[in-house]
C-alpha positions, 0 to 999 in steps of 0.5 A: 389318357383313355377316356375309359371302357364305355360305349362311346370313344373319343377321337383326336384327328390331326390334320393340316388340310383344315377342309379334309379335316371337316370331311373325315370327322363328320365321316367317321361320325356318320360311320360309327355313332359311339365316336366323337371326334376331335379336329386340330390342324397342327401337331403341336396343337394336338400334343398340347391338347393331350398334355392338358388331360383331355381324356382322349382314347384313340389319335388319328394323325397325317403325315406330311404336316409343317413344323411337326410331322406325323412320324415326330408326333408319334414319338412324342406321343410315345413318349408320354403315352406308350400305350394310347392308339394312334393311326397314322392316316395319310396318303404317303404311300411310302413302305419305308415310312411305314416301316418307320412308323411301325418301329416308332410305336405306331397302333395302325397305318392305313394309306388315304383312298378314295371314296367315302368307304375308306372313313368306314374301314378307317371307324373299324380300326379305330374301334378295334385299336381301342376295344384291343387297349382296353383288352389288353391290361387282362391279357397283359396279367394273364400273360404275367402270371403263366410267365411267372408260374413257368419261370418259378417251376423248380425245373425246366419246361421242354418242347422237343422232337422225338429224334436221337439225342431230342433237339430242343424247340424251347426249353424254359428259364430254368435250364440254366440252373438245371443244366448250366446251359442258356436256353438259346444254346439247346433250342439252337442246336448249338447244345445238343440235348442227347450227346452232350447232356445226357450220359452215354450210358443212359441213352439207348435205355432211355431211348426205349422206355420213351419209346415204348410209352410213346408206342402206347400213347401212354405219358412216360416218367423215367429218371437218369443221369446227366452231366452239366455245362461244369462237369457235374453229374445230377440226378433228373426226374422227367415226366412228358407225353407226346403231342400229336396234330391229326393223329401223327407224333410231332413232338415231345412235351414235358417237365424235368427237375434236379432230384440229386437232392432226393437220391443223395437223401436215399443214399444217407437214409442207408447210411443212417440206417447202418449207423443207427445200428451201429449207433444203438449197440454203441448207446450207454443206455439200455435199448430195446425192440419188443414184438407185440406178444412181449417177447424181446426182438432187438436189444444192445449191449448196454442191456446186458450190462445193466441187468447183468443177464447175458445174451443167451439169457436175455434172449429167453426172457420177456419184458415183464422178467426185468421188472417187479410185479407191481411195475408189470401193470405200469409197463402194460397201460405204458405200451397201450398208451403208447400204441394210442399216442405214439410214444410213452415215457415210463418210470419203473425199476429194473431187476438186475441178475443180482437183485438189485433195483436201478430206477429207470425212465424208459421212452416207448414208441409202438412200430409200424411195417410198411402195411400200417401194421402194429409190429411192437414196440422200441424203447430205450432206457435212462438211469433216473439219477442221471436223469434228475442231474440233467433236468436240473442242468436243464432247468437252468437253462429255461431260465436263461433262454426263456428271455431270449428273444431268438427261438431257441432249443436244447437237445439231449445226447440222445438227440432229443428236444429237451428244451425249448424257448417261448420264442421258439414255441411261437416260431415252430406253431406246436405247443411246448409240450408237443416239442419237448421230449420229441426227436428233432425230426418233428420239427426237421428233415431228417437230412438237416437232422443229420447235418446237426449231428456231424456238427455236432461231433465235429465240435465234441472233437474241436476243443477250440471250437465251442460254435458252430453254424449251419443252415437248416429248415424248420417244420412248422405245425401248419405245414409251412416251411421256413429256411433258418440259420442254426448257430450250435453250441456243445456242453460237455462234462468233466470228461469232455462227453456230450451233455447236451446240445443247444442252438439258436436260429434266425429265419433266413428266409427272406435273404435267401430269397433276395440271394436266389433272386440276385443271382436270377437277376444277374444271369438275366442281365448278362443274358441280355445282347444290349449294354446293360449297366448302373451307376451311383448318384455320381455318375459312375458306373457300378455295374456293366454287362459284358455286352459293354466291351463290343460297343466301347473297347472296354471290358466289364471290370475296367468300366467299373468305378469310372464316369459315365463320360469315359464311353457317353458324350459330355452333352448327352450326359448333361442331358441325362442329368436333367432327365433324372432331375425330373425323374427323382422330381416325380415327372417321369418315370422313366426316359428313352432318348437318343445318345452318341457312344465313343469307342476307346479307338476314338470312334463314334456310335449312334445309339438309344438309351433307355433310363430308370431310377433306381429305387429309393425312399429318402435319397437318390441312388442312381440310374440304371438303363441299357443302350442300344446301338441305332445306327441302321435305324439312322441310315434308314431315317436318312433314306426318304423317298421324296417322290413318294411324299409327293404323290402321297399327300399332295394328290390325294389330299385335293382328291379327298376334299372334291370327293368328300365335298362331292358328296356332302353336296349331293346329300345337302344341296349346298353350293358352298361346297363347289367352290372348294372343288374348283379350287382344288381341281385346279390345283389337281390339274397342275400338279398332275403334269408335274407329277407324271413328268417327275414320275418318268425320272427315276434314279436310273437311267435307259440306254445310253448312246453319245448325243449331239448336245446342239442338236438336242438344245434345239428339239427341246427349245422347239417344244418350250413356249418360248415367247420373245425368248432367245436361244445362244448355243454353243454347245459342240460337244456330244455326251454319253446320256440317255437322249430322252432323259436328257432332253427333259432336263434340257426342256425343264431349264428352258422353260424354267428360264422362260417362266422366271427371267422375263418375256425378253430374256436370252437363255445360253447353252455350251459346253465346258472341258467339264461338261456343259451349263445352262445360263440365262440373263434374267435376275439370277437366285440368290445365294442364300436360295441357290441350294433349295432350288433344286429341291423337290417342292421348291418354287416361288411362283403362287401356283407353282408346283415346285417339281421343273427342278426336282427333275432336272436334279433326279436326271442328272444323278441318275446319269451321275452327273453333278449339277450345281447353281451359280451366278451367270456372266449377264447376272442372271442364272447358270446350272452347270453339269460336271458329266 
């Protein structure tokens, strides 16, 4: 609807006052040479012109305006253009209006004054709207990105102040999956970070090491222990700082997040490194640890039970004492090669005690301390023989896998990659040969290397289970990670021993994502304080939030599977549905309108529906939306100030005219102007009167002391221009009334009486056992006009203002008095009071 970001900016103005109208367009041309303004004297109008794609960048509109005011245009603009500008102009001076208007949606509401300057401040706003639009889209992607970037940080962003037990400011999205707690909980106080998060015994030792960093002006890093909303103790790791304003502390800053995982690792790296040891003295084949210089550091039982030496023994000897001469240049270029590459694999024979010769293949692999420095190098040894019966096994395999289309692998006892598929080769990025004859851990995390070999013993002592499923990572060449689902089989030989391992896996990546996403989703529907809810093609829901039971009386499981109309009025449904047509249609994108609830007890609520398509590509699936309870907005829309409206627009209107034709006189010399300044004193003139007469009747009322009713009639027929008019009173009755309020009403009915029946007419005063009237002769109302009469605004005469019984209503409500308009005796007209 914009007309784009250049210099000049185009203005729709809507105003029924045709002349006013003329005046604040050629005044904000004068203002601002970049705005070019449109004039239309009708909303509707308007609403067509924007309809019709007239590229408009900013709306200026009155108020009080016949057929469509300005309050209705607005909606209906926001509707259809929930981002396009619109300044409400006008000279209703009324707060609730305004506040009416900012609740519709409205860009800026500026009050009618006098003067031309008021055209200069109403040129700067309109600017300022648009230049802010335009600005806006950037602003709104900046906004995007910072609100995704805090809500996907695997942890929870804080602001707290440096009190015991840290009462929480804000806390991000993420403490609901750290903690088990809603945000609102712990910035509420509700929760309270210190007592019932952390540990108890955590507490004074955290307490002083932030305290101590705090002290330093130092940013502190402290880990501890917490228990969660369920129960469940966690590990964290927090980093944060200080925020100080003119050097004083005044909060706490910083960013926690779950490292249970990552102590959980830590303590099965100990446990692994106890079963290795236990592992290697446990291996059928012979292992070894040798120092640099050659000598022997760390061997199992199966060297000795290979070569025949003893412990004693082989604890005297070095490498080279196992092997023939002509194998000890082989065993020195395979540790150099080892040293360079990371790891060697070398075939040789093994010289027992007794003097035979085993063909052994041995896997080397240079050590390392935690200084990088070289220590040795480990090796372990595998019969050939055995070897060849495996490759072959293997082989047959490859031949198999290979036209698989899932990456496949398969791992020897040892827990080596032995094989693995083209399709595993494309997935993992390594070349083949880089992965075959290379431990699990290059392509895994050692904790899901772990994982595979618990699975895979559990199936070894399984005899009716030959499958198996975990889920596990991968570790691609190019750094990237990927979530997969491992299905593991054993193969096993006669003796039911493990001869090797074999897994296909399936990225999982993308299901865990919509996982992880449903469950955020889900937390931030039930999060929400309004309805929220789904529902198929049919009608019927598929989905509530708990908010539901407050509003309707049924809860969340009993409103799924049933129809919409079980809560929601069969009109507004059948509404609904025609909203969705034009949804799926493509002529919406979404709806907003208003709805009437029904509780289970049978009562009714006013409320606001918000409704979207859910997605889809060939067929319609359904709707969601959320409602929202509109009842105080109701009463608020029912509280209209009538006296403001008046003073508003129907003073400042001919006010603006005169001066705004004043000065287009003076600057042009043009008579043509004067005339429209005549007409529009005159009718200034006229209301003026009106006007402070009704500005006198508030709605409550001064002292109130008994009045002679006779006597009153008679003062205010005194100041009535009466004419040949006649007075009849009867009226002997004294009432509770605040005595000048009163007489205004009386002089208001006389008058009216005067103006309307006739020169000759007889106006009657008496009182009643309910109160008193007021009658006269003249041609009476009719009843189709007998409840407008008393409406502010009200008349039948050409210059007539309309305000004479407005005042008589606003005086007698203020004495709580009924007032009704009926037909009297003589035919004419009877007001008659209930006190």
């Amino acid at each position: 609807m914009s007309a784009g970001s250049g210099s000049s900016i185009r203005v729709l103005h809507v105003d029924d006052n045709r002349d006013l109208a003329q005046v604040v367009a050629m005044h904000l041309e004068r203002a601002d040479e970049r705005l070019e303004v449109a004039t239309e004297t009708s909303a509707r109008e308007a609403l067509d012109r924007l309809t019709d794609g007239e590229a408009v960048d900013c709306v200026v509109s009155d108020h009080d305006m016949p057929g469509m005011d300005g309050l209705e245009f607005l909606t209906a603009v926001r509707e259809r253009w929930p981002d396009l500008p619109f300044l409400l102009f006008t000279g209703k001076g009324s707060e609730e209006i305004a506040s009416e208007a900012i609740s519709a949606g409205v860009t800026e509401y500026l009050q009618k004054e006098t003067g031309s300057h008021q055209y200069t401040v109403l040129a700067n706003r309109i600017e300022q709207a648009v230049e802010a639009e335009r600005a806006k889209d950037a602003l709104e992607e900046s906004e995007r990105m910072l609100s995704t970037l805090i809500s996907n940080l695997p942890g929870m962003a804080y602001r707290a102040r440096n009190e015991r037990g840290w009462p929480m400011e804000f806390v991000s999205e993420g403490c609901q999956e750290l903690t088990g707690y809603e945000p609102a909980a712990l910035e509420s106080g509700a929760v309270n970070w210190g007592e019932d998060v952390l540990l108890e015994e955590e507490r004074e030792e955290l307490w002083d090491r932030v305290q101590h960093a705090l002290d330093a002006r130092e940013p502190f890093e402290v880990s501890y222990r917490i228990r969660t909303k369920a129960g469940e103790r966690r590990w964290m790791w927090e980093r944060g700082s200080g925020v100080y304003e003119d050097g004083d502390l005044v909060a706490l800053e910083g960013f926690i997040t779950d490292i249970t995982a990552r102590k959980q690792r830590e303590r099965e790296l100990r446990d692994q490194q106890e079963f290795i040891e236990s592992l290697l003295d446990a291996l059928g084949d012979p292992f070894y640890l040798m120092g640099p210089d050659g000598d022997l550091l760390r061997w199992n039982d199966a060297v000795s039970e290979t070569t025949g030496y003893t412990e004693s023994e082989i604890a005297t000897m070095r490498a080279a004492d196992f092997l023939a001469d002509e194998d000890v240049p082989k065993l020195i270029e395979g540790l150099e090669r080892a040293i360079e590459e990371g790891q060697a694999r070398l075939e040789f024979e093994i010289l027992t005690k007794a003097g035979d010769r085993i063909p052994f293949e041995m896997h080397v692999a240079p050590v390392y301390d935690a200084a990088d420095e070289f220590v040795g190098t480990v090796g372990i040894g595998r019969d050939m023989s055995q070897r060849l019966e495996r490759e072959r096994e293997l082989e047959e395999y490859r031949t198999l896998v290979e036209n698989v289309g899932d990456p496949m692998y398969v791992l020897s006892p040892e827990g080596e990659i032995e094989m693995v598929n083209n399709a595993m080769v494309e997935h993992l990025g390594y070349p083949r040969e880089e992965l075959e004859g290379a431990p699990p851990e290059k392509v895994m995390p050692e904790e899901d290397v772990q994982r595979g070999y618990d699975l895979v013993a559990d199936l070894l002592e399984t005899d009716e289970q030959t499958w198996g499923t975990m889920e596990m990572r991968t570790l691609h060449a190019d750094g990237s990670v990927t979530h997969n689902e491992d299905m593991m089989a054993v193969v096993t030989d006669e003796d039911g021993d493990l001869v090797s391992s074999v897994g296909v896996i399936r990225d999982i990546s993308e299901r865990l994502e919509r996982e992880h996403e449903l469950e955020r989703f889900e937390t931030i529907i039930q999060a929400v304080g309004d309805p929220v809810y789904a529902v198929d093609d049919e009608g019927t829901f598929t989905f509530v939030n708990e908010a539901f039971e407050p509003m309707t009386g049924y809860t969340a499981e009993e409103l799924q599977g049933r129809h919409v109309t079980t809560v929601i009025d069969d009109d507004d449904v059948a509404q609904g549905r025609e909203y969705v047509r034009e949804m799926v249609a493509g002529e919406r994108d979404g709806m907003k309108y208003e709805i009437t609830v029904e509780h289970r007890d049978g009562s009714t609520l006013p409320c606001e529906i918000h409704v979207a398509p859910l997605p889809f590509d060939d067929w319609f699936r359904g709707t969601a939306g959320i409602i929202r309870d509109i009842s105080e907005r109701k009463q608020r829309e029912e509280r209209l100030d009538e006296f403001a409206s008046v003073v508003s627009h129907d003073i400042r209107s001919p006010l603006n005219v005169i001066m705004g034709r004043s000065e287009l006189a003076l600057e042009t010399g043009d008579d043509e102007h004067l005339e429209a300044i005549q007409d529009s004193a005159a009718r200034m003139d006229t209301l003026v009167e009106d006007l402070l007469a009704l500005a006198r009747q508030g709605r409550t009322v001064g002292d109130v002391d008994p009045v002679d009713l006779e006597d009153l009639v008679e003062a205010a027929w005194h100041n009535v221009a009466t004419g040949e008019a006649t007075l009849h009173t009867a009226a002997g009755v004294s009432l509770e009334a605040d005595r000048e309020r009163l007489r205004e009403l009386l002089e208001n009915l006389l008058r009216n009486a005067c103006e309307h029946a006739g020169p000759a007419v007889t106006v009657t005063v008496e009182d009643t056992e309910w109160g008193f009237f007021v009658a006269d002769d003249g041609p009476g109302i009719p009843p189709a006009e007998r409840e407008h009469v008393l409406e502010q605004g009200y008349t039948t005469g050409v210059d007539g203002t309309g305000f004479g019984l407005a005042i008589v209503r606003r005086i007698a409500e203020a004495h709580d008095w009924d007032v009704a308009v009926t037909e009297s005796a003589a035919g004419g007209a009877r007001f008659e009071f209930r006190t």
